[in-house]
Residue, then its C-alpha position, 0 to 999 in steps of 0.5 A: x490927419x485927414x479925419x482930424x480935419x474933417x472933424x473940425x470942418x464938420x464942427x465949423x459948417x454945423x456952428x455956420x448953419x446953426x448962425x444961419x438959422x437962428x439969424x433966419x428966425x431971428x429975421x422972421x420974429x422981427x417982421x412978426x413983431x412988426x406985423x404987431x403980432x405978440x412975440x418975445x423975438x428971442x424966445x422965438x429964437x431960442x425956441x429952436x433946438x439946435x442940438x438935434x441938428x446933427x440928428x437930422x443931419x446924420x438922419x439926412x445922409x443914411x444913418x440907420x434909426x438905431x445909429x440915431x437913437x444913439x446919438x441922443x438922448x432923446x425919447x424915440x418917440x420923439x425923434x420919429x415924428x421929427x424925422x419922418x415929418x409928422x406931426x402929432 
């Protein structure tokens, strides 16, 4: 029970954070439209790809590169420069 629960927790403070962040960017694309910069607020948005949120989050508390690599489909070398911070 007490996974079951924990499963639906972790499941709510994902779809939180996600609301969180889309606001957040939402909020920044916003003040740049106003700034009379060119920006399309919710392609901005929608630029942002959530579902690599529990990669980092899994990256963030221990899990190994290959527990990662699993939980993706995403090339390798595309996830490490994510999670190690650099940019190419």
């Amino acid at each position: 029970m007490l996974a079951h629960k924990t499963s639906w927790l972790f499941i709510c403070l994902h779809c939180i954070t996600l609301l969180v962040f889309q606001e957040s960017a939402r909020r920044i694309g916003k003040v740049s439209e106003e700034a009379k910069l060119e920006i399309d607020v919710e392609t901005y948005v929608e630029s942002f790809k959530p579902h690599i949120m529990d990669v980092v989050f899994a990256w963030a508390n221990g899990a190994s590169f290959s527990q990662i690599c699993k939980m993706t489909d995403a090339f390798e070398g595309t996830v490490e420069p994510l999670l190690s911070g650099h940019t190419y």
